[in-house]
Each structure stands twice: as structure tokens, then as C-alpha cells.
C-alpha positions in Angstrom: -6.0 5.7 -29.0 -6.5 7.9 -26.1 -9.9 8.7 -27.0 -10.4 5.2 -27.0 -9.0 4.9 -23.4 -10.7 7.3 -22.1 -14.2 6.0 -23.6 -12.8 2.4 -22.2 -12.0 3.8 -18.5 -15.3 6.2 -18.5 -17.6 2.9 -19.2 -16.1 1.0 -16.3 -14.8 3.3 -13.3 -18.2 3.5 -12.2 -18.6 0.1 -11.3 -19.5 0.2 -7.7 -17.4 -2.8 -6.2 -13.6 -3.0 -7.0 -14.2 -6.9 -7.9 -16.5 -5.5 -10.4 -14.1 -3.3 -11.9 -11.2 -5.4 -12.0 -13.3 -7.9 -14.2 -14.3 -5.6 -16.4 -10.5 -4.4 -16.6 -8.9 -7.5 -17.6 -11.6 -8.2 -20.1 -10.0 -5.4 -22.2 -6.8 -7.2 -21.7 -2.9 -6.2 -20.3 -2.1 -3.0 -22.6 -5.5 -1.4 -22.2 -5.8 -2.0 -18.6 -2.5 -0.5 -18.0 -3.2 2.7 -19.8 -6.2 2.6 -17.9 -5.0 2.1 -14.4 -1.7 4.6 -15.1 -4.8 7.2 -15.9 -7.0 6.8 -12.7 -6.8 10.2 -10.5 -5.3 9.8 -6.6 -9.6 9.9 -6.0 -10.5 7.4 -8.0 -7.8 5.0 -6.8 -9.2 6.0 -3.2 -12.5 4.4 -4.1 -11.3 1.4 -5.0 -8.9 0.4 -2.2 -10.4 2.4 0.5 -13.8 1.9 -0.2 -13.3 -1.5 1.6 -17.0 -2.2 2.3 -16.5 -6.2 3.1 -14.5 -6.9 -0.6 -11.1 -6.4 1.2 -10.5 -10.2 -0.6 -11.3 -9.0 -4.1 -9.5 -5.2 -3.3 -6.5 -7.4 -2.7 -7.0 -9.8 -6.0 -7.4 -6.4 -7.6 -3.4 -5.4 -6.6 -2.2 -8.7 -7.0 -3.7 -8.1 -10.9 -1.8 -4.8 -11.0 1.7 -6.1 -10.3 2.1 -7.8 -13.1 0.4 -5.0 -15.3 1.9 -2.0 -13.6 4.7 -1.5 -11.0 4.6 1.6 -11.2 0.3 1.6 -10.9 0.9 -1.2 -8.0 2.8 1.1 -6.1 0.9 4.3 -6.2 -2.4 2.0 -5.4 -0.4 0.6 -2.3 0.4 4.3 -1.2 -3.1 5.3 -1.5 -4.2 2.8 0.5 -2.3 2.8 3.4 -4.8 5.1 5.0 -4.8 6.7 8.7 -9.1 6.9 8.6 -9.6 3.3 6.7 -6.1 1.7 8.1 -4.1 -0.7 6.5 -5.8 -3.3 3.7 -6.2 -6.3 5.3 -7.3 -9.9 3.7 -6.7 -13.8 3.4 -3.6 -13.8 1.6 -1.6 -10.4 2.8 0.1 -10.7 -0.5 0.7 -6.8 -1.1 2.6 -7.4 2.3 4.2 -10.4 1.3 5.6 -7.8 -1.9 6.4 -4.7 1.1 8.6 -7.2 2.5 9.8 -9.1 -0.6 10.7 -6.1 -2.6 12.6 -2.6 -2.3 9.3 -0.4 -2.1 9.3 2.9 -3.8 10.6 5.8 -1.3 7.0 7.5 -1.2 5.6 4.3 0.3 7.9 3.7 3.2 7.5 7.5 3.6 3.3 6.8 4.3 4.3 4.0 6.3 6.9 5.4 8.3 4.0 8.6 9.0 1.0 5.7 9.6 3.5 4.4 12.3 4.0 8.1 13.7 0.4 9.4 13.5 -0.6 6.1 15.4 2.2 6.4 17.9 0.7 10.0 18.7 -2.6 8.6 19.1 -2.2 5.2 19.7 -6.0 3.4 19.1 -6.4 -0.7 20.1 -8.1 -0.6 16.5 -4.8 -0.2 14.7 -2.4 -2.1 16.9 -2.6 -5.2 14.4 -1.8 -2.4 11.8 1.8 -1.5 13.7 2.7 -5.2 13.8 2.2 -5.4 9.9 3.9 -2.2 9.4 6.8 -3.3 11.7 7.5 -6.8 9.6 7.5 -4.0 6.4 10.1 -1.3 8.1 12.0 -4.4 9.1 12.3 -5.8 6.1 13.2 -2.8 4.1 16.0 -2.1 7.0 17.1 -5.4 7.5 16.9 -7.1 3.5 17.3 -4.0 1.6 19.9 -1.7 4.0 17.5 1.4 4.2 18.0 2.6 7.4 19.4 5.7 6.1 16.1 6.4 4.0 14.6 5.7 7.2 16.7 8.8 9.0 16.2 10.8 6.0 12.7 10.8 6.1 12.3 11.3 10.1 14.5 13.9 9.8 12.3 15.7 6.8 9.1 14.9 8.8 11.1 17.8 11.7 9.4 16.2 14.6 10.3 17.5 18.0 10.5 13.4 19.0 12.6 12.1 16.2 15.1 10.5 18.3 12.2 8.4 20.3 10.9 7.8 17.0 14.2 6.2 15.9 14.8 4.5 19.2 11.3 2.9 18.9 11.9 1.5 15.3 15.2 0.2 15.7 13.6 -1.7 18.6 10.5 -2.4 16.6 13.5 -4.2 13.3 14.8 -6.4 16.6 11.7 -7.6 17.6 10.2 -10.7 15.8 7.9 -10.5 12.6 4.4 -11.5 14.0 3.3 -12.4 10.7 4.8 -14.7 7.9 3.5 -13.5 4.4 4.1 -15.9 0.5 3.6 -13.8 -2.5 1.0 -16.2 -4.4 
């Protein structure tokens, strides 16, 4: 059966445009395209939600898909593509947002958000400033709904930056500050 996995994922990674792929992944139904998606590398992941190239609408149809295929999948794609060079996935619906605000997120993803927020912060760039407001509705919602304010600490502290206690002060006043965006899971 893994052969037959690995013959299934070989004849359609190379499709060009995520849309593309994620038809061709749900044509082999559920069970196949999770053993697919759960066997893509960290690079080939990359080119499918960082690879944005005007399909930022079908990237996002793509995750939506791989929620109910593959938490676990979901999750690692989400990490991947919250990206410093590409920034964050943006698209009609927001509803991988909608799910960063709706659900406990996996400690590795608040981790990449939590260093998107600091690297921008260092460097702040006009570009990404929509980007911070996103990220600020998903720290406060994981602070706020799911108590995680300690992971938050944790992680600042593990990150041993010589401004940690700015960083702090600036996200507890980022959590007070009102949600700019509303997201609905569809």
C-alpha cells in the first residue's frame, strides 16, 4: 500500500497550481489523500502554500480540505505557511484564521506566530502591518479563549531575547486592543 502511495503522490505533486493539486487529491478520496498529505516533505508543502502566485483563494480551499482530512497535516501546512519572506496567507474567507482563533493551535504554530510578530517588530515593514493585526486577533484569542498566556512566556523566554519584557508589554497591550477583523469558519 505504500508503494501505491507513493506512485499516487509522485503522479500528482507536480501539479503546478495548488488548485490543481488539491483536485487531483480528493479524486483519490479521504484515506489516500491523507496518507498523501501526512507524506509531503516541509519543501513540498512550501510550494503549495507559499508559492502564492495569485491562487491565495484556492491555497486557502486547499486547507480548508485538509481540516477535515488531517489535523495533524492542517497544522503543519499552517506553520509552513506563516512565512517571514511570503507573509501571512491572505484570501476571501480567512477561514484558517477563523480556525487560529476558534481552536487551541498546536504549540509550534503560536511559536512561528509569536516569532513573525518579533521579526516584524525588529524590522517593522508597512507591507506586513495588516499581517500584525491578523496575528494580534490569533495571540488574543489563544490568551484570552484558551488561557495561554503562560505558553506565551514560555516561549519568549526560550526565544532569550535581550527585549523580552517589551515584547511582553507589547502583546499584552496588543490582547487589550480590539480584534480588527471578524473571521466564520465556513
Amino acid at each position: 500500500m505504500k508503494d501505491d502511495i507513493s506512485k499516487i503522490k509522485d503522479s500528482i505533486i507536480g501539479e503546478i497550481w495548488t488548485e490543481d493539486f488539491h483536485h487531483s487529491l480528493a479524486e483519490y478520496g479521504p484515506e489516500v489523500a491523507k496518507q498523501v498529505i501526512e507524506s509531503m516533505s516541509d519543501d513540498e508543502i512550501e510550494i503549495k502554500v507559499n508559492a502564492r502566485r495569485f491562487q491565495e483563494d484556492y491555497i486557502a480551499d486547499y486547507l480548508r480540505y485538509l481540516w477535515d482530512i488531517s489535523k495533524k497535516s492542517y497544522w503543519h501546512h499552517i506553520y509552513i505557511s506563516i512565512d517571514e519572506r511570503a507573509g501571512l496567507l491572505w484570501n476571501d474567507h480567512m477561514n484558517h484564521f477563523a480556525k487560529m482563533c476558534n481552536n487551541k493551535i498546536p504549540k509550534k504554530v503560536l511559536k512561528k506566530i509569536l516569532r513573525f510578530y518579533i521579526s516584524f517588530r525588529k524590522k517593522p515593514d508597512d507591507f506586513f502591518e495588516n499581517d500584525i493585526d491578523l496575528i494580534s486577533c490569533v495571540l488574543k484569542a489563544q490568551i484570552k479563549t484558551f488561557g495561554r498566556w503562560k505558553d506565551v512566556e514560555n516561549i519568549l523566554e526560550k526565544f532569550d531575547l535581550e527585549d523580552s519584557k517589551q515584547f511582553k508589554k507589547d502583546i499584552k497591550a496588543l490582547i487589550k486592543s480590539e480584534c480588527q477583523y471578524q473571521f466564520h469558519e465556513l
